[in-house]
C-alpha positions, 0 to 999 in steps of 0.5 A: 500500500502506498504512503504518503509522509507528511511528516518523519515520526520516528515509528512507521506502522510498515518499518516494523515487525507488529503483527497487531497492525499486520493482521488489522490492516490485511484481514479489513478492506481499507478506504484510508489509512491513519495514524497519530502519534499518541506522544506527539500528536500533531504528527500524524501520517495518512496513506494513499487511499485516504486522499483517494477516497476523497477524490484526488488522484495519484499525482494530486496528492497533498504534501504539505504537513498536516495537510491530512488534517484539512478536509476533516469537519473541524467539530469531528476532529476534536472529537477524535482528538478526546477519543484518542487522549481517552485511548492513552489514558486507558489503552484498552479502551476502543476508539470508534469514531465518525468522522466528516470529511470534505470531498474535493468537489465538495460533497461530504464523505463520511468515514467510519474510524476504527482504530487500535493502541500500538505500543513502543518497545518500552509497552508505552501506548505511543501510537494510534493506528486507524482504518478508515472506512467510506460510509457515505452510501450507508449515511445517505440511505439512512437519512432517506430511512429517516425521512421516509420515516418522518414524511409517514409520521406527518402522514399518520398524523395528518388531519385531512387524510384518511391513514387503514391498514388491512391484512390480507383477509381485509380486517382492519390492522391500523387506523389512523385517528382522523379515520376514527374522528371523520367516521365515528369508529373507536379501535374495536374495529381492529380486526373486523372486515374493512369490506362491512361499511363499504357501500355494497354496490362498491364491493366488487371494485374493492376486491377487484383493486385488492386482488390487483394489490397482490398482483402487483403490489409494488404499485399504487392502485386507485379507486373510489369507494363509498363507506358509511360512517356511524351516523349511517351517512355515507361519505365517498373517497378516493383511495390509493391501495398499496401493497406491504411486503415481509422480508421474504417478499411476501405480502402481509398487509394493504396500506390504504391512503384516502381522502374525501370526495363527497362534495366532488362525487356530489357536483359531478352527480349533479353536473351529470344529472343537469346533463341529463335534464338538459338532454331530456329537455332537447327530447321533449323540445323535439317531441314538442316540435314534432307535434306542432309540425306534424299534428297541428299542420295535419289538423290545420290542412284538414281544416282548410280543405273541409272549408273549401269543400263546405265552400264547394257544396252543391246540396243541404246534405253535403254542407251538414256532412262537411260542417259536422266533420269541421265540427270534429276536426276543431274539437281534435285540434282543440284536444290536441291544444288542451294536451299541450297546454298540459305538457307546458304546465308542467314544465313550466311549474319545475319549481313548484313547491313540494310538499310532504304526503302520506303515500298510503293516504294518497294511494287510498283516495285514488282507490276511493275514485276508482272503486266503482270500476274496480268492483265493477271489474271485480278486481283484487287490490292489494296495498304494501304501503306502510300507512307511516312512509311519507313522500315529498312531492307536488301534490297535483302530480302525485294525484295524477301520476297515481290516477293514470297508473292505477286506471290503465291497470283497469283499463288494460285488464285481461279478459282472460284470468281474474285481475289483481293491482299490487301498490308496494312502497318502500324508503331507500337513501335519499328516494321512496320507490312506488311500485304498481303491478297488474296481471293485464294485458301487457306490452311487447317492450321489444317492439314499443319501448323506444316510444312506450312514454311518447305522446300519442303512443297507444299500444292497445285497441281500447277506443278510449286510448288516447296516448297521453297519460303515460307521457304526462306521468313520466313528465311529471315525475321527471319534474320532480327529479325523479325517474320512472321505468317499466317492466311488462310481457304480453298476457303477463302483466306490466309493472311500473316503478317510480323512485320519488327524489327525496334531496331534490 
């Protein structure tokens, strides 16, 4: 090993036979190499590597005396000194120290010290022989441990995000304590299924980024979920699933990090849902439309060509016909004026106020008006409402909605078995769902359900069909921020179902 002598103590580690110093320098892998005179201690000798490890090259060697001493921190290099004044007092004593150490370009190198008492031939401990090792790496690794360490404290105390663990099974292993605060849990939920208050249509995503966790657990995997709090109020995050790995490489644990969206989940539902109104809207403008074009064009051409046939008539008996199917021909166009006025009133009344009804009572009136017809019919009613479910609604629309369900039941019975009208209702989160069942007749959906609640759609023969009440029903229900659909089979029977929006 080369050497580089700054000064000329009189004892050299290498000029003597010290089988101490020979077996420490040849069984450790050096990345310097020191001594300092116990005696003297501003002598002091380095080799080679030393300045090698610090970044100089073999014909950039330092040869001034002490240069040795100048990229040391001059903090270590007082402690180095103590320790060493410590090893002569008691020789036996092991001099372990840290030292910093500035590189040429100006990085800091740290180097472990670990060094051993040489005695002279007198058994004075006059020397103290050091081998230096380069510890950067490690030290830098370290200081990222403890950052990491430090940024995942601030993490699990942070009070605007949600910090789960779960095992493997998906029972609840940590929680942080904003999760406890925001949710209203206490810790016996350790252990029990984090997958419980999750909401169930949200399940099959949880399991399914889950599942991705073991494939690749290296990576973060996002989702948003839907958990109901202790309140039984529901609260939607965004969620990022992380795989955590034992020693062996196996995984142990998920590590769940989330945050609130509520309020963004909210206005994105009611952006869509304004979306959606507007696009129900353009429909029932191109409905509109159609029957202004169509419709009132057809009634004002009839018009116009029975007049001028009334004009044209020779005889009393052909005036009286014309004049009796220009009698018919205003009463239909007068019908048809008195549809569309409906259709306006209701959307024209979109902010009506609402006003909270007892479901049950409502149903019975509409039965207590159609009671002749249904004992006349012989038809069996049955009525699942509970007489305390109460719905919030416009009370005019609800009186029609129920009336044009009901009476079609009637009206479309089978003539081929005893009918039956089923009214079932029930409360869900944030709507009440109505439903009415018949045994009738029934529609073929297949071929009608595009225009099922168009205007002047009928599907049956009855001469009273007029093909109105349907359309009026579902835009009455969509006024009210609700939504209507349908399930039917010829010959089976029809079945509508309403869900009333109880936020709007």
């Amino acid at each position: 090993m080369s050497e580089l002598t700054i000064s000329l103590p009189p004892f050299s580690p290498f000029a003597q036979n010290h089988p101490a110093a020979d077996n420490f320098l040849q069984n450790i892998l050096l990345d310097g190499l020191w001594y300092w005179n116990l005696l003297a201690p501003t002598e002091g000798w380095v080799n080679a590597k030393y300045w090698q490890t610090l970044g100089y090259g073999s014909h950039e060697l330092p040869t001034a005396p002490e240069a040795w001493r100048a990229p040391l921190h001059p903090d270590d290099l007082a402690e180095a000194q103590q320790a060493a004044e410590a090893c002569l007092r008691a020789p036996d004593q092991p001099f372990n120290q840290l030292l910093r150490a500035t590189h040429r370009n100006g990085a800091t190198v740290w180097l472990h010290c670990r060094g051993i008492v040489l005695r002279n031939e007198a058994g004075t401990a006059a020397w103290l022989l050091g081998a230096l090792f380069d510890v950067s790496h490690e030290k830098q690794a370290q200081a990222q441990a403890e950052e990491l360490a430090e940024h995942y404290r601030q993490i699990l105390s942070n009070q605007s995000v949600y910090i789960v663990k779960t095992d493997t099974e998906g029972n609840y292993t940590f929680a942080n304590e904003y999760f406890y605060e925001r949710y209203g849990y206490a810790e016996d939920i350790i252990n029990t299924s984090s997958l419980l208050s999750i909401v169930e249509e949200d399940r099959a995503k949880c399991i399914e980024v889950v599942l991705q966790c073991f494939a690749q657990p290296e990576v973060r995997h996002q989702v948003i979920l839907r958990k109901l709090a202790s309140d039984n109020t529901v609260k939607s995050n965004h969620w990022e699933l992380k795989g955590l790995l034992d020693e062996d490489g196996r995984l142990v644990e998920i590590l769940c990090v989330g945050y609130d969206v509520t309020l963004l989940v909210e206005n994105l539902q009611k952006q869509q849902h304004l979306l959606d109104v507007t696009s129900q809207q353009n429909m029932r403008l191109q409905n509109f439309a159609y029957i202004i074009s169509h419709n009132i064009r057809s009634h004002s051409a009839n018009l116009t060509s029975l007049v001028q046939l009334l004009a044209e008539a020779k005889s009393k008996a052909q005036k009286s016909m014309f004049l009796q199917m220009l009698t018919t021909s205003t009463e239909q166009l007068a019908d048809t004026i008195v549809n569309l006025n409906d259709i306006v009133t209701i959307h024209s009344n979109v902010n009506k106020p609402k006003t909270v009804r007892a479901l049950r009572t409502e149903i019975d009136k509409t039965l207590e008006v159609l009671s002749v017809l249904i004992r006349q019919h012989r038809i069996a009613v049955e009525v699942d409402v509970p007489p305390t479910l109460e719905v919030t609604v416009v009370p005019a629309y609800l009186d029609s909605i129920l009336l044009n369900l009901i009476s079609n039941a009637v009206k479309y019975r089978s003539p081929n078995r005893p009918a039956f009208i089923r009214l079932r209702a029930r409360s869900e989160p944030g709507s009440v769902v109505l439903t009415v069942q018949d045994n009738g007749r029934g529609i073929d959906l297949v071929k009608n359900q595009a225009k099922l609640f168009g205007m002047y759609k009928t599907f049956h023969d009855n001469e009273d069909a007029r093909g109105v009440g349907l359309f009026i029903t579902k835009n009455q229900v969509e006024a009210m921020l609700g939504t209507i659909s349908v399930e039917s089979q010829v010959e089976v029977g029809t079945t509508f179902t309403i869900h009333f929006n109880e936020n709007a």
